[in-house]
N, C-alpha and C positions, 0 to 999 in steps of 0.2 A: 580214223575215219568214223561218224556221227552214223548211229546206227540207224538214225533217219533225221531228214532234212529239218532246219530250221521250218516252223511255221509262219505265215504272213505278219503276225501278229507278234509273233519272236521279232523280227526283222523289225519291227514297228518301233518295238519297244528299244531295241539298239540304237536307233535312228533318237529316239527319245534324249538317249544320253549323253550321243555327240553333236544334236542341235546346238545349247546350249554354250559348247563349245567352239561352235563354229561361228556364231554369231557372236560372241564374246573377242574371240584373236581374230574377227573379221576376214576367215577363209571364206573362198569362194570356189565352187566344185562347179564340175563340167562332167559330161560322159558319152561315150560314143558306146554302143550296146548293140550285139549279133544276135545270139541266141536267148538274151533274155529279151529282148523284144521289149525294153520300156519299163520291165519290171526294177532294176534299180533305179532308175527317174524315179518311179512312183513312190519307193521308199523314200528317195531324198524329199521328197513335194509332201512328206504325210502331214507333219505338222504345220500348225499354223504360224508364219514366219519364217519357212523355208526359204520364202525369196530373197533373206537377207543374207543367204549365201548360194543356194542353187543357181547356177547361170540357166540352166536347160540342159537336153540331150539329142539325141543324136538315134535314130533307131537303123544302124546301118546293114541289115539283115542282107545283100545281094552285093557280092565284090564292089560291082560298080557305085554302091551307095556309100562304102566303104573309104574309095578313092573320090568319090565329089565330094561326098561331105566332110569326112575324116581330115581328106588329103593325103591316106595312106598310098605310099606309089606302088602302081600300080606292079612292079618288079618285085617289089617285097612279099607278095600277093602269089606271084607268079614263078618264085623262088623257093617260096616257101611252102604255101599256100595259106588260104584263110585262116584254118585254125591253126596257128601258132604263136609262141612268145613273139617272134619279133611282131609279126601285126598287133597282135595288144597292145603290146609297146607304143606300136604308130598310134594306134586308135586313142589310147591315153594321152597320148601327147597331142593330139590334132582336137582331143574336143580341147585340150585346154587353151591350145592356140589359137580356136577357130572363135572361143563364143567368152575367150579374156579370162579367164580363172586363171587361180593360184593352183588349181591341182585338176589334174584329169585320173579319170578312170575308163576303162576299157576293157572290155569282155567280148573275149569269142569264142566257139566252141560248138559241139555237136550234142545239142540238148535230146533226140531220140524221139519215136524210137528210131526214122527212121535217117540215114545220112551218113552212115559209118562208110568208110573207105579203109584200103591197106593203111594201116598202121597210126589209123585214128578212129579210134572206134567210139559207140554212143559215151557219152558223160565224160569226153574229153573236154576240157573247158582251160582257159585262159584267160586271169583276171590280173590288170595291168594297172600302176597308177603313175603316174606324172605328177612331181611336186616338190617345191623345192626342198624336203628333209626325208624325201623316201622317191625312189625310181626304182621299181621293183617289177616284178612277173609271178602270179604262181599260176604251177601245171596243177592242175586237180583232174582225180577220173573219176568221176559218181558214178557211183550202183542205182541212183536213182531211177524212176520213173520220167518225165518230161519236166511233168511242175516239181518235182523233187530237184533233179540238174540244175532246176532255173534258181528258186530259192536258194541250194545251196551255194550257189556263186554268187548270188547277190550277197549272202552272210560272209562267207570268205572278202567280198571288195568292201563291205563295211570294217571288218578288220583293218584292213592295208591302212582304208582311212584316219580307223584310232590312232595308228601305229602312228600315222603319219599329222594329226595334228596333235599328240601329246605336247 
């Protein structure tokens, strides 16, 4: 665990190095986003040229925008509840099917301070990717702050991305 969160500008600079990348083997990313609220979009959008692989996002902050826009059903939701792997899961897989990309990501979680419930507490997070050489989930709990939660999942779904356009 990072004894504090990735900065904006950390995050920038990662994004820096898998542009390149992605525009080069012509992936293309999608993302449906809970509690970062856009802030992964924003990374992928930093550079100039991002369009040649960002499709868009998705800001699905409230079940129900989860289920219109994601397409996550609404039982997996109601099963599980919102923050969990298998909704990640959905959410990565719904932006990629919703907006054409080669890979989705998806994050949801209880960024703080307030929102905790029995046996999800603040800095629970779930960052999920869809794609065809990595289908993954990770659970993360941050000690963070709110904007600390946020950044640190966004740094964690840039990972999954490396991982997954090597």
């Amino acid at each position: 665990m990072p004894a504090k969160p990735p900065a904006y500008a950390d995050l920038a600079a990662r994004m820096r190095t898998l542009h390149p990348v992605l525009r080069k083997k012509k992936l293309t990313v999608a993302v449906a986003e809970s509690c970062t609220g856009g802030l992964l979009g924003s990374i992928l959008s930093e550079h100039s040229g991002s369009s040649d692989y960002f499709r868009g996002g998705m800001e699905v902050y409230s079940d129900d925008a989860k289920t219109a826009l994601a397409e996550v059903p609404p039982q997996l939701i109601h099963s599980h509840g919102a923050v969990s792997a298998v909704v990640a899961a959905a959410l990565a897989r719904g932006a990629r099917e919703k907006l054409g990309a080669k890979i989705g990501l998806g994050i949801t979680g209880i960024a703080g301070p307030k929102g905790a419930t029995p046996g999800k507490p603040v800095g629970l997070v779930y960052i999920a990717i869809d794609g065809p050489k990595l289908q993954t989930v990770k659970k993360k709990r941050w000690p963070f702050d709110r904007a600390g939660n946020r950044l640190a999942s966004v740094g964690v779904a840039l990972e999954l991305l490396a991982e997954a356009i090597e």
